[in-house]
N, C-alpha and C positions, 0 to 999 in steps of 0.2 A: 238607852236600851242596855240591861245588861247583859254581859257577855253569857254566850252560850256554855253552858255547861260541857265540858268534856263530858266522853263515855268512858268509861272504867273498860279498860282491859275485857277481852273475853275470857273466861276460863279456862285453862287448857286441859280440857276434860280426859284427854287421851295423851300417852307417851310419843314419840318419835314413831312413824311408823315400821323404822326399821327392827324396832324391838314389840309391836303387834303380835300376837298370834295370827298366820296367816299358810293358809293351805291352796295352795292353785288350784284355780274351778270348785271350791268348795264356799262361793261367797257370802248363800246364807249363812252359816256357821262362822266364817269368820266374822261377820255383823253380830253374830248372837255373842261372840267373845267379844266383841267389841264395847256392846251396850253391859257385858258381865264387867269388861273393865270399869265401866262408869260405875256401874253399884257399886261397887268395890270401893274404889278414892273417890267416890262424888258425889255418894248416894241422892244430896239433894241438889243434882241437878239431873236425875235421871229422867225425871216427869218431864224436862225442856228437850227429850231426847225423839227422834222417832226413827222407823226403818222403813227404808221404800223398798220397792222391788217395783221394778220396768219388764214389762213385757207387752205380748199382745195376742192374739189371739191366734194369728199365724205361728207365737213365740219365732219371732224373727226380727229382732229391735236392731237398728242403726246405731252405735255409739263411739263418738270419735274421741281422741288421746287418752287410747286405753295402751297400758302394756302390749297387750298381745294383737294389736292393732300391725297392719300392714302400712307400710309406704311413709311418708312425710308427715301424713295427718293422724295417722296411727289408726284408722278405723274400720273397726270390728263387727259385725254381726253375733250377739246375741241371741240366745232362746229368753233369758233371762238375765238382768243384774240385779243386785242387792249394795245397798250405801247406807249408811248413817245422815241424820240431821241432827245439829243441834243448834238450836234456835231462842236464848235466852233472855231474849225483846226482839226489839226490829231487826235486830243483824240476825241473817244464819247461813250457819258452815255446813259445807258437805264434807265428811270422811268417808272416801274411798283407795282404799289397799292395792285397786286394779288400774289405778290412775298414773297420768304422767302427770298431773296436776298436782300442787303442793298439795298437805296433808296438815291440816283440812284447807280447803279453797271455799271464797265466797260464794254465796249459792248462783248469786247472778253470773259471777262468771264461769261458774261450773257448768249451770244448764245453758250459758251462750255457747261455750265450748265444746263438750260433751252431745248434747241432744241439739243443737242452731234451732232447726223450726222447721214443722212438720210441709214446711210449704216446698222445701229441695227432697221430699222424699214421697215415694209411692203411699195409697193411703192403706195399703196390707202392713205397711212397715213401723204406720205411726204409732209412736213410745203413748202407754201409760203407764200411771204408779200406781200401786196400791201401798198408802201412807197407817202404818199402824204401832202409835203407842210403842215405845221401849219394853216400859214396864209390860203390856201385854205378850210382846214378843219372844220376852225371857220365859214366860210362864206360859206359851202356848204352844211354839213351835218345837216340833221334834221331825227326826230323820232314822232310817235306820240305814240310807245310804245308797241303796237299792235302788236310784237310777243312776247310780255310777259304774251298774254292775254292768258287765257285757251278757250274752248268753249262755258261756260256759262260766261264768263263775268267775271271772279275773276283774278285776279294775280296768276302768278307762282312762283314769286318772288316781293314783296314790292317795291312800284318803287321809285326813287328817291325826295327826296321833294323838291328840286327845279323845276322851272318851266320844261315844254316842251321846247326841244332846236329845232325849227325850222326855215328852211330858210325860205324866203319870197317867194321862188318862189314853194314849194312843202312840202307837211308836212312828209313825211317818203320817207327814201332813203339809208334807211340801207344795205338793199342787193347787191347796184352799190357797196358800197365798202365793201362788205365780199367776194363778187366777187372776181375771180382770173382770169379773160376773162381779158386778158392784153387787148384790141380790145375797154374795154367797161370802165366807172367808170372815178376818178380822178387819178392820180400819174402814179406810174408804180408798174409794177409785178416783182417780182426775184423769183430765188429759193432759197434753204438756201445757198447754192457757189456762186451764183449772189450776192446772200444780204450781205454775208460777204465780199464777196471782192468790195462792193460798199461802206462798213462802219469801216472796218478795216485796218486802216494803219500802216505798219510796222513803229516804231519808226526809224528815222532816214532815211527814205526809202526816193526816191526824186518823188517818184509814187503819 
């Protein structure tokens, strides 16, 4: 039998995270710089790229070994998160900025660590994604910031000093993708058994 083929190296589509663009609490945007760094140095691997967002209808997601996580396990409550995938055959990587996990980590052990299983958690709590396209995401989403405002007018959080990322045709349009209304928005909806078995492939598997 001949020997198995090595796999070539991943790409390293993104820099060190410590030199990212990255703003606290502002995780779309940092994903939208993220997936700009890939057009940028990797243009043809942007189409292997995608962007999720976790939420839920409660917007009240579970997510453990986050930074700003509490305690040992580090975890967080969510309204919403946003990550990168990049998935260039059967491997794929998550990159997230907001992670105590290296940068990027494999996906299986991202979502064992990050999200375990909706079976330790209430079912108001259980994480979906909404999985959409890079390339759509650079050219669709915009913000104009305005849920970070408080009522008088001040920040809740510092916002990013790069410019406003809007599209031309709408200045905020946050909500169509924290959405989980499969019905409404870009991409598609999963749950966390949808999402894993749309990004997880058994090595060797012909699936």
């Amino acid at each position: 039998m001949a020997a198995e083929q090595k796999k070539t190296p991943l790409v390293a589509v993104l820099p060190a995270a410590a030199v990212c663009p990255y703003s606290s609490c502002y995780c779309e945007e940092n994903v939208w710089q993220l997936c700009n760094l890939v057009q940028q140095n990797h243009p043809s691997e942007l189409s292997r790229c995608h962007v999720v967002f976790v939420s839920n209808e409660s917007r009240m997601v579970p997510l453990w070994r986050q930074k700003a996580g509490r305690e040992e396990e580090k975890l967080v409550f969510w309204d919403y998160h946003v990550v990168m995938l990049y998935q260039p055959d059967e491997r794929c990587v998550v990159y997230d900025l907001d992670s105590q996990l290296p940068f990027p980590t494999y996906f299986q052990k991202y979502v064992t660590e990050t999200f375990r299983t909706d079976q330790i958690v209430k079912p108001s709590y259980f994480r979906f994604f909404r999985v959409i396209p890079a390339t759509v995401y650079l050219q669709t989403f915009s913000s104009d910031r305005s849920h970070m405002r408080r009522q008088d007018g001040s920040w809740s959080k510092p916002p990013p000093l790069w410019p406003l990322i809007q599209s031309a045709s709408e200045k905020m349009n946050l909500d169509s993708f924290i959405s989980m209304d499969a019905k409404q928005g870009c991409g598609e909806v999963f749950s966390l058994t949808e999402f894993v078995k749309k990004f997880y492939k058994v090595p060797g598997s012909v699936n």
